[in-house]
N, CA, C and O atoms as a CHARMM CRD file, in Angstrom:
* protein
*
  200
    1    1 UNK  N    -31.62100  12.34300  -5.76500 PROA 1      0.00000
    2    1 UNK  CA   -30.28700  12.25100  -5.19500 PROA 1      0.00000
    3    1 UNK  C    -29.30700  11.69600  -6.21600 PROA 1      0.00000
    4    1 UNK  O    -28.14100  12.09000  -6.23900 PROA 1      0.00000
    5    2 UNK  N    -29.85700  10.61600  -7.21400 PROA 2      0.00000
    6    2 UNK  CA   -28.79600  10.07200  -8.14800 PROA 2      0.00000
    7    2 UNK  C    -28.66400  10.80300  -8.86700 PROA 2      0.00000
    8    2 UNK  O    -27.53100  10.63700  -9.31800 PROA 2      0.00000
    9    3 UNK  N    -29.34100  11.97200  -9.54900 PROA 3      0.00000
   10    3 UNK  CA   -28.78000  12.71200 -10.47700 PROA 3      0.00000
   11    3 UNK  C    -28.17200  13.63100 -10.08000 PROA 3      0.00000
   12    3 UNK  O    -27.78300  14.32400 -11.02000 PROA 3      0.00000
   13    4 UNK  N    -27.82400  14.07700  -8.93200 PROA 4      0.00000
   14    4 UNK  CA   -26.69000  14.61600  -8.31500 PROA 4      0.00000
   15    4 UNK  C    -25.56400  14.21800  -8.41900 PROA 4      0.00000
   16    4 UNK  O    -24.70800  14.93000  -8.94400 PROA 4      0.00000
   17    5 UNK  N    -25.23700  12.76500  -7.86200 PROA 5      0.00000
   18    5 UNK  CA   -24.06200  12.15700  -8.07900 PROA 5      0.00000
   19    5 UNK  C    -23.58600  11.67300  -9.15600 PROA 5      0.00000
   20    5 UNK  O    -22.42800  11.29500  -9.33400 PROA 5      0.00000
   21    6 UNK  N    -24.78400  11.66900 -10.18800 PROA 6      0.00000
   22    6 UNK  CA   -24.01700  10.61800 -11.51800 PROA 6      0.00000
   23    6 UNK  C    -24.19500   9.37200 -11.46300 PROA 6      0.00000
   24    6 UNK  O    -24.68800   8.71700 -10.54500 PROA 6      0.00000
   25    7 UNK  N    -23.81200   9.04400 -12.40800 PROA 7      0.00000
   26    7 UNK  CA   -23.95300   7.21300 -12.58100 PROA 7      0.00000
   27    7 UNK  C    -22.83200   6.67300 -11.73000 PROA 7      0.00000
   28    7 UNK  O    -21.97700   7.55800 -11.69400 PROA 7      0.00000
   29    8 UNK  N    -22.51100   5.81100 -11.15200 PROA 8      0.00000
   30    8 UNK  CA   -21.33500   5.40800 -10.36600 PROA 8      0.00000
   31    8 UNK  C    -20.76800   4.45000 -11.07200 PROA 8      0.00000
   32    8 UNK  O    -21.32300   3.81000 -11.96400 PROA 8      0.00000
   33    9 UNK  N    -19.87200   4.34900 -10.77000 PROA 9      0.00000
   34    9 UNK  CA   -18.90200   3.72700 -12.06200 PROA 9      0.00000
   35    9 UNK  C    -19.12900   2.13900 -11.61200 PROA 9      0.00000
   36    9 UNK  O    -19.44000   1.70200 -10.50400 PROA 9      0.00000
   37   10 UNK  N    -18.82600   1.31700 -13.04600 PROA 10     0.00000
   38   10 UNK  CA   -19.23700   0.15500 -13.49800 PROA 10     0.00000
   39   10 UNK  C    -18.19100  -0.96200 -12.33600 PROA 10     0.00000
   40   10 UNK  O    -17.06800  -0.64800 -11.94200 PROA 10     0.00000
   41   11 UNK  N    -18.67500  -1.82900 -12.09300 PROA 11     0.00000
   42   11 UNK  CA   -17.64000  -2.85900 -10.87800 PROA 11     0.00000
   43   11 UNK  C    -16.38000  -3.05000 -11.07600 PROA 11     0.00000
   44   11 UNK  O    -15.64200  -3.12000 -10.09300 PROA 11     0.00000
   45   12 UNK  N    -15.81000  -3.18600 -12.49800 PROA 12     0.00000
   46   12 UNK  CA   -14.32300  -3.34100 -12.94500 PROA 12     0.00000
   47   12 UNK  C    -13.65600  -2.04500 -12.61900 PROA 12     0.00000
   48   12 UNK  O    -12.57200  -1.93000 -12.04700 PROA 12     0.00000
   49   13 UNK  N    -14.53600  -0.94600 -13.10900 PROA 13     0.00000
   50   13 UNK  CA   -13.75900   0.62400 -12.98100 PROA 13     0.00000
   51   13 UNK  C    -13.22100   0.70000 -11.16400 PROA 13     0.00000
   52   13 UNK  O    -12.07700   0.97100 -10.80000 PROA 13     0.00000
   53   14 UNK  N    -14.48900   0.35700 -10.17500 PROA 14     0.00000
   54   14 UNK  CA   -14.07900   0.20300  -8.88100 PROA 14     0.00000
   55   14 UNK  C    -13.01400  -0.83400  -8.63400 PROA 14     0.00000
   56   14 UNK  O    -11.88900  -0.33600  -8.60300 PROA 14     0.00000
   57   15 UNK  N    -13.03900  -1.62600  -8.52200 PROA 15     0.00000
   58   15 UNK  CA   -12.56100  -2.67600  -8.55200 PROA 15     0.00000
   59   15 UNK  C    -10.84300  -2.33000  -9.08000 PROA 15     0.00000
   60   15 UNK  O     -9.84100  -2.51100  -8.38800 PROA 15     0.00000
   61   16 UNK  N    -10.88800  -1.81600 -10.43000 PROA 16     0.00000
   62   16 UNK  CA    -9.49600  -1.62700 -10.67100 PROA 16     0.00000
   63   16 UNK  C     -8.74800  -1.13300 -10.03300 PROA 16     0.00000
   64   16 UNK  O     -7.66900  -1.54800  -9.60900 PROA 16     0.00000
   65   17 UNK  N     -9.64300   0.53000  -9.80600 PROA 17     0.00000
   66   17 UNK  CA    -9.09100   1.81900  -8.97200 PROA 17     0.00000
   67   17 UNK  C     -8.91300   1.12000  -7.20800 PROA 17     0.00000
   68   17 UNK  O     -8.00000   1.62200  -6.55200 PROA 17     0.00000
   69   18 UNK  N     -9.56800   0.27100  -6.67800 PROA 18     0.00000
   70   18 UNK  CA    -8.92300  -0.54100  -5.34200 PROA 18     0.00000
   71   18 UNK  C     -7.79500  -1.20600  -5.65100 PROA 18     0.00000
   72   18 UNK  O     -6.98600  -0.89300  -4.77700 PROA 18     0.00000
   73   19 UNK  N     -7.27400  -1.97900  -6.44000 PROA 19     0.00000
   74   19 UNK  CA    -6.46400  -2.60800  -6.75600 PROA 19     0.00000
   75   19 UNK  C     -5.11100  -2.00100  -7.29100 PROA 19     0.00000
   76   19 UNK  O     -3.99500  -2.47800  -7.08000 PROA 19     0.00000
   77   20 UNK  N     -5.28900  -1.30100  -7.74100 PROA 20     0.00000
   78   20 UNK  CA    -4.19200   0.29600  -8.19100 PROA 20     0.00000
   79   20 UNK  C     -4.09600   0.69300  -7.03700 PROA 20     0.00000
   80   20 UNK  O     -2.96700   1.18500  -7.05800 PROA 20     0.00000
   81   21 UNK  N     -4.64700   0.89700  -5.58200 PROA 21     0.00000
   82   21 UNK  CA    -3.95700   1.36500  -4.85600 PROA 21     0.00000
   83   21 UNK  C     -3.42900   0.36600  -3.62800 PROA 21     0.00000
   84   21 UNK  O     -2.65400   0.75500  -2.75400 PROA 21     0.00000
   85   22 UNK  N     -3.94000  -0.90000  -3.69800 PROA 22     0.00000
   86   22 UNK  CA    -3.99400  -2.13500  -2.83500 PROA 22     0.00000
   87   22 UNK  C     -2.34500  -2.89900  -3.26800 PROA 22     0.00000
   88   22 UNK  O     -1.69600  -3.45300  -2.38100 PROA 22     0.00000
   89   23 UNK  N     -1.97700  -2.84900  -4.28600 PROA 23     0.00000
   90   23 UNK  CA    -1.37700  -3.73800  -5.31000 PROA 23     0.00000
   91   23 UNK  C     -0.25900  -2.99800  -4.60100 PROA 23     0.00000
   92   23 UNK  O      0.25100  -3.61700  -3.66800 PROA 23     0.00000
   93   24 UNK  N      0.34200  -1.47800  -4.93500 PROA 24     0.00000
   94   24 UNK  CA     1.81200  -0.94800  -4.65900 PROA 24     0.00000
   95   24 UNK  C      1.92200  -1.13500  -3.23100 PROA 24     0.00000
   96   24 UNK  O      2.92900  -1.55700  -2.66100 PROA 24     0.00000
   97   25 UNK  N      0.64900  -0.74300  -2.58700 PROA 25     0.00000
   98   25 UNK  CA     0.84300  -0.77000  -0.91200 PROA 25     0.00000
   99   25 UNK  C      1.45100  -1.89100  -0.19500 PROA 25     0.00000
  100   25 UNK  O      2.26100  -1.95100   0.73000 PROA 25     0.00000
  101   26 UNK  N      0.73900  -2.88100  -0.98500 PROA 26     0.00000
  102   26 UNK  CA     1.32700  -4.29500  -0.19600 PROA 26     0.00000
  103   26 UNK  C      2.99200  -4.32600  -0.92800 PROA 26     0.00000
  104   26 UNK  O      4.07400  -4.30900  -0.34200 PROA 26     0.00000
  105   27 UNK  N      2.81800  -4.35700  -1.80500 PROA 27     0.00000
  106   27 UNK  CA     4.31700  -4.49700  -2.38300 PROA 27     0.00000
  107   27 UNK  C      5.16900  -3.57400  -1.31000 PROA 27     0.00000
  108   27 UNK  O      6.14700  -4.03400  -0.72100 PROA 27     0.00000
  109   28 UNK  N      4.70700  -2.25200  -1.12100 PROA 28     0.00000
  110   28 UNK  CA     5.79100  -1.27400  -0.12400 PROA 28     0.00000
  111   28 UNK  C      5.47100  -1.85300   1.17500 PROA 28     0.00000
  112   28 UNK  O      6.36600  -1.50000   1.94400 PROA 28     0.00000
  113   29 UNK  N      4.89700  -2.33700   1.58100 PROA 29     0.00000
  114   29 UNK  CA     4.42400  -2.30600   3.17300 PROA 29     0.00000
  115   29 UNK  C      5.50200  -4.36500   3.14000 PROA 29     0.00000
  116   29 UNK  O      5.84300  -4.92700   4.18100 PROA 29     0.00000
  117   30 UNK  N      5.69600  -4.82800   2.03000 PROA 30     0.00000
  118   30 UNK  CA     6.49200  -6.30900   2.30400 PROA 30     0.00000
  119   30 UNK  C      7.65300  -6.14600   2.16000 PROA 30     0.00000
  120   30 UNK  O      8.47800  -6.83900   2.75500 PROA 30     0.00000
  121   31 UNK  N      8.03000  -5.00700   1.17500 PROA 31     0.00000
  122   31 UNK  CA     9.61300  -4.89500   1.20300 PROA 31     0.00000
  123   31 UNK  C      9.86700  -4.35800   2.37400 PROA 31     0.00000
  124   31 UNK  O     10.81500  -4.89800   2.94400 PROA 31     0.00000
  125   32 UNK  N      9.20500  -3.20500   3.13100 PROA 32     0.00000
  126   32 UNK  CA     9.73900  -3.03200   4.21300 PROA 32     0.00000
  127   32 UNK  C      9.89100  -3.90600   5.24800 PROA 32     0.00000
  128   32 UNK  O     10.74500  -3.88100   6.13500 PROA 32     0.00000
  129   33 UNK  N      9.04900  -4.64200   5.08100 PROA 33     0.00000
  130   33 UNK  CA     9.22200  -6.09800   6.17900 PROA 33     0.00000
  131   33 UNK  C     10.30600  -6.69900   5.95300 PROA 33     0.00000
  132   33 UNK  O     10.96500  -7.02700   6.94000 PROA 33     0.00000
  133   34 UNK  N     10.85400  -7.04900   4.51100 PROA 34     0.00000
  134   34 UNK  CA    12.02700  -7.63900   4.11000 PROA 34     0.00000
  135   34 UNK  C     13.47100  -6.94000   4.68100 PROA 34     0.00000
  136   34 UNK  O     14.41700  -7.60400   5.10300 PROA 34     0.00000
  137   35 UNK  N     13.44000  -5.68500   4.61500 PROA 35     0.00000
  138   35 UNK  CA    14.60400  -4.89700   4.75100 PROA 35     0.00000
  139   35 UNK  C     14.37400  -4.94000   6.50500 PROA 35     0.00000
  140   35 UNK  O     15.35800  -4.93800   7.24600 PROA 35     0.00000
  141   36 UNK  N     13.11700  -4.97400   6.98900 PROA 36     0.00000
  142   36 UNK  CA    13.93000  -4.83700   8.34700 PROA 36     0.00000
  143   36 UNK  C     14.23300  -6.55900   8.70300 PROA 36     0.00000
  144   36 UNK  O     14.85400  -6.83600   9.72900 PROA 36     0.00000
  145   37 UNK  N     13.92200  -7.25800   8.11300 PROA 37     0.00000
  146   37 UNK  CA    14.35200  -8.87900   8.74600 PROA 37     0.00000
  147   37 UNK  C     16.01600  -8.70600   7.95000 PROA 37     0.00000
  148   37 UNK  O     16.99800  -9.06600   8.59900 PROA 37     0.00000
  149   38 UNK  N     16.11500  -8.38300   7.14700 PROA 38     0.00000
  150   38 UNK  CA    17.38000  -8.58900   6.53200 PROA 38     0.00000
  151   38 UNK  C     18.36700  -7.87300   5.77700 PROA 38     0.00000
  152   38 UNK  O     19.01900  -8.13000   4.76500 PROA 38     0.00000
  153   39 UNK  N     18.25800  -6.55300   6.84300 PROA 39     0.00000
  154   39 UNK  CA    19.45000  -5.75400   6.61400 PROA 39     0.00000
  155   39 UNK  C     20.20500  -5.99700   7.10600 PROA 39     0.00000
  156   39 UNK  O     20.00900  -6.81400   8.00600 PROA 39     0.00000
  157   40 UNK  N     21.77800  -5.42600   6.87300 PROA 40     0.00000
  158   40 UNK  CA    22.87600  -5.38600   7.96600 PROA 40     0.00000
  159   40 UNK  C     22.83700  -5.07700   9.56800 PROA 40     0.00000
  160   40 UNK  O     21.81700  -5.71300   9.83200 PROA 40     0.00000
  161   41 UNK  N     23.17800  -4.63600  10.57200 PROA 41     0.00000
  162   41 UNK  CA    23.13900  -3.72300  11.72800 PROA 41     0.00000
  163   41 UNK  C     23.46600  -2.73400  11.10400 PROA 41     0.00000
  164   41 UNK  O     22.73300  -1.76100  10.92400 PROA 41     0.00000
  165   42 UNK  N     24.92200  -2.89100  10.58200 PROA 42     0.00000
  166   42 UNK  CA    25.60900  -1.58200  10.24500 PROA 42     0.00000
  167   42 UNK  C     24.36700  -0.25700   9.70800 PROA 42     0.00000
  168   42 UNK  O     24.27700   0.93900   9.98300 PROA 42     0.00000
  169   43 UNK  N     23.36400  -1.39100   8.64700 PROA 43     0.00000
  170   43 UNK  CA    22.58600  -0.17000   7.97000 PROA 43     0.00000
  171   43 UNK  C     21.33800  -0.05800   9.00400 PROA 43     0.00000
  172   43 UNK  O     20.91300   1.09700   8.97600 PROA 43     0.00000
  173   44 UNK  N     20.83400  -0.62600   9.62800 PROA 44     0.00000
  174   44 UNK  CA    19.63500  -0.03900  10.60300 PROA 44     0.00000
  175   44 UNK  C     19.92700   1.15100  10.65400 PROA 44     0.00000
  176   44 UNK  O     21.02300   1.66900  10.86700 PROA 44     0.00000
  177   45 UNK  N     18.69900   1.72000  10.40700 PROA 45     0.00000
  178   45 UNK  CA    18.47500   3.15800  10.46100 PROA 45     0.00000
  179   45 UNK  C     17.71600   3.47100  12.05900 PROA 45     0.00000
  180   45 UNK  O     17.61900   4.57700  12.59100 PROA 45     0.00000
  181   46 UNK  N     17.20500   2.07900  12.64000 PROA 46     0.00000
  182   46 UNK  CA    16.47300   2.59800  14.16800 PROA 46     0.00000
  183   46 UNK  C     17.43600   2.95300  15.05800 PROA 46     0.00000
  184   46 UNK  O     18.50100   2.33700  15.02700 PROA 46     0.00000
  185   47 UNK  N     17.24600   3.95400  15.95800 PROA 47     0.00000
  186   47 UNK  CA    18.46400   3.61100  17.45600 PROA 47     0.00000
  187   47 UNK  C     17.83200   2.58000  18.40000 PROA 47     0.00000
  188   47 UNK  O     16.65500   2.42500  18.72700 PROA 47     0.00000
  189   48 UNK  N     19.15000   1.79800  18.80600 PROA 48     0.00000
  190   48 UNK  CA    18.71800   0.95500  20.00000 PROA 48     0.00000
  191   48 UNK  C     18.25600   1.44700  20.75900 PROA 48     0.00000
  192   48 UNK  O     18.51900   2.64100  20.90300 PROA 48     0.00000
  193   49 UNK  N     17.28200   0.77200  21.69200 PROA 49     0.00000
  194   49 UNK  CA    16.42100   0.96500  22.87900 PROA 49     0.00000
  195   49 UNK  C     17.12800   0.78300  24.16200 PROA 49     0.00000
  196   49 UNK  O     17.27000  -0.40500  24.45200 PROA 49     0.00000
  197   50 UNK  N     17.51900   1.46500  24.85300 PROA 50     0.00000
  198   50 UNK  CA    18.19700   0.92200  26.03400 PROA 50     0.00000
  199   50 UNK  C     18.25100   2.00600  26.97700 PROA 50     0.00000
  200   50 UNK  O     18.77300   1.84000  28.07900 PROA 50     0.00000
């Protein structure tokens, strides 16, 4: 079965490639938290609920 798949890559190679995609996500997923605590009204992009 392993020589099917290959050698699997070394803990840093994993490790990096999680972190390359862990690293921007949080960064995008906090600014959006930021912009909705502290935008204008004017700029809300949601419609009110009512």
């Amino acid at each position: 079965m392993i020589k099917y798949l290959g050698s699997l890559p070394p803990f840093l190679t994993l490790g990096g490639s999680v972190l390359a995609f862990l690293i921007p996500f949080l960064f995008y997923k906090l600014s959006n938290k930021i912009h909705e605590w502290g935008d204008p009204p004017w700029k809300n992009t949601k419609k009110p609920s009512s």
